[in-house]
N, C-alpha and C positions, 0 to 999 in steps of 0.2 A: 509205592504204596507200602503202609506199615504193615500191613494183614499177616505178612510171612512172620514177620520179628516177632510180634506182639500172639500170632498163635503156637508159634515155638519157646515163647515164654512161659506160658503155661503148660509146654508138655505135649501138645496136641498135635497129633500128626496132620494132613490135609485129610485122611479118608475120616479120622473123628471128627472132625470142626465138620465135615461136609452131612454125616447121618446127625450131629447136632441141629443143624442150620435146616436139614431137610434140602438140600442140592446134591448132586452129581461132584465125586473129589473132580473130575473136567472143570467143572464150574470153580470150584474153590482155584485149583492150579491157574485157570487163565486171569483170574484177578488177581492172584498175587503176581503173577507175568503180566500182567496187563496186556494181554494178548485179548483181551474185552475191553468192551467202553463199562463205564462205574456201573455197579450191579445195578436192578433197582430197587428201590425204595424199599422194601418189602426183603430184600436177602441183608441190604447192608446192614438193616434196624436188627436183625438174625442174627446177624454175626457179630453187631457188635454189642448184642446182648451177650451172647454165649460168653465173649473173651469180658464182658463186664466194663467196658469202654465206651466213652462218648462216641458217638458214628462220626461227628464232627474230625475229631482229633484223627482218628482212623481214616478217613478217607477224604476230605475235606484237604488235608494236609497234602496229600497228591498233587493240585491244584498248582501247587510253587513248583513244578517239576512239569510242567507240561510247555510249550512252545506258545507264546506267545500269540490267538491266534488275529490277525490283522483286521480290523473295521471295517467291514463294506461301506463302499464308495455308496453314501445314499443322494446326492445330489444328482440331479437328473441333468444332462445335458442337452444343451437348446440350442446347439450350432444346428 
């Protein structure tokens, strides 16, 4: 995730971007570790107000770094 790069660009330690956004720095830290699943809706739109960034570009971009995850089998077997 860009969260870390793109809030230390502008200066911003985790505990300011966290009383920005109105989260917990816990919450801020486990997304930038991705030690969470993607915020939601509602924190990402927060955050990537504050930093002045598309939410797209911000986390969206994560997306190419995750493991491939495999298609469920939908066909039904009939042996």
């Amino acid at each position: 995730m860009r969260l870390r790069e793109e809030r230390q660009k502008r200066g911003l330690t985790q505990d300011q971007l966290a009383r920005l956004v109105g989260v917990s720095t816990t919450t801020i830290s486990a997304i930038e570790c991705d030690r969470t699943k993607e915020p939601s809706l509602s924190v990402g739109m927060a955050i990537a107000k504050e930093l002045r960034l598309d939410p797209r570009k911000l986390f969206l971009d994560n997306l190419e770094h995750k493991p491939d995850i495999p298609e469920r089998n939908t066909e039904m077997d009939t042996s």
